[in-house]
N, C-alpha and C positions, 0 to 999 in steps of 0.2 A: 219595272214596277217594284222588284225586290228592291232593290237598291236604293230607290226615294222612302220606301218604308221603314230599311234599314236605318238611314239619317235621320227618317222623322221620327221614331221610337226610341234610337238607342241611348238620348236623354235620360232616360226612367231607369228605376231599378232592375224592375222586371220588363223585359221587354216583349210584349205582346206580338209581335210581329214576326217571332220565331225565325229570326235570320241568322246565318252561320255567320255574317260579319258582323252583328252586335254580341254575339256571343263569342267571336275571338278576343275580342276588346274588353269587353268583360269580364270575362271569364276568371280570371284573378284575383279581379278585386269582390268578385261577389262571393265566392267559393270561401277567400279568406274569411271572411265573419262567420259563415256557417249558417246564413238565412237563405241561401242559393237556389235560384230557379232562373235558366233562362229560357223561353218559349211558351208557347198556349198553354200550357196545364200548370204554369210558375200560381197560380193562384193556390193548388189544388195542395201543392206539396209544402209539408212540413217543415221546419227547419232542421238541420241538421244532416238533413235530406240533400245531396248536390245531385243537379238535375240540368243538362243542357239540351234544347231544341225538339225534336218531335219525340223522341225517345225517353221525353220526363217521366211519363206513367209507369215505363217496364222497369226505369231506372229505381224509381221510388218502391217497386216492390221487393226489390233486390236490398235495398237503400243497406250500407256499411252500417249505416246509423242504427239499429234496430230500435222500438221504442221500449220507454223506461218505463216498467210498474208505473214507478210514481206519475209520472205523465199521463198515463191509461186511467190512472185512479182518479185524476182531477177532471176525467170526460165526465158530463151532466148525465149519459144513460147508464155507465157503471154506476155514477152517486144514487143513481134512481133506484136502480137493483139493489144496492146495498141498503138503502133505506127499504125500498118493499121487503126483502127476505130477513131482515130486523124485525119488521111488524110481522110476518107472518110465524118467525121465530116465536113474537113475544107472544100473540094470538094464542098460536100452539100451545104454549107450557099456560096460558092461562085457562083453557079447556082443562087440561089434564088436571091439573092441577084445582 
């Protein structure tokens, strides 16, 4: 059963199907770009992030990669924060003031 799953995923980028023989094959060419995930959790992980087979999640905690400020900054709930403690900022000083 591995094995016809192996053949019938290892088409894809990511292969779903979590198999140690699409990810020997792989492995190379995905790793080189730096968008790399091979296994169940390739949705979950970042890029920059290399990640092969079941071991993707503990991989990506550890990840070489670490993440950049600037990357963290362009998340929608940092921008959210920043924009609320702005207003709460400006709130503030227009009380006191």
């Amino acid at each position: 059963m591995l094995l016809k799953k192996a053949s019938r995923f290892c088409g894809w980028l990511f292969c779903m199907s979590a198999c140690c023989i699409c990810a020997r094959r792989r492995n190379s060419r995905v790793i080189r770009r730096n968008s790399t995930a091979i296994g169940r959790n390739s949705l979950v992980i970042r890029r920059n992030s290399t990640a092969i087979g079941r071991n993707s999640t503990r991989i990506r905690r550890n990840s070489p990669f670490p993440r950049k400020p600037e990357e963290a900054s362009h998340s929608p709930r940092r921008m959210a924060t920043k924009d609320e403690d702005q207003v709460h900022q400006s709130g503030c000083v227009g009380i006191r003031v």
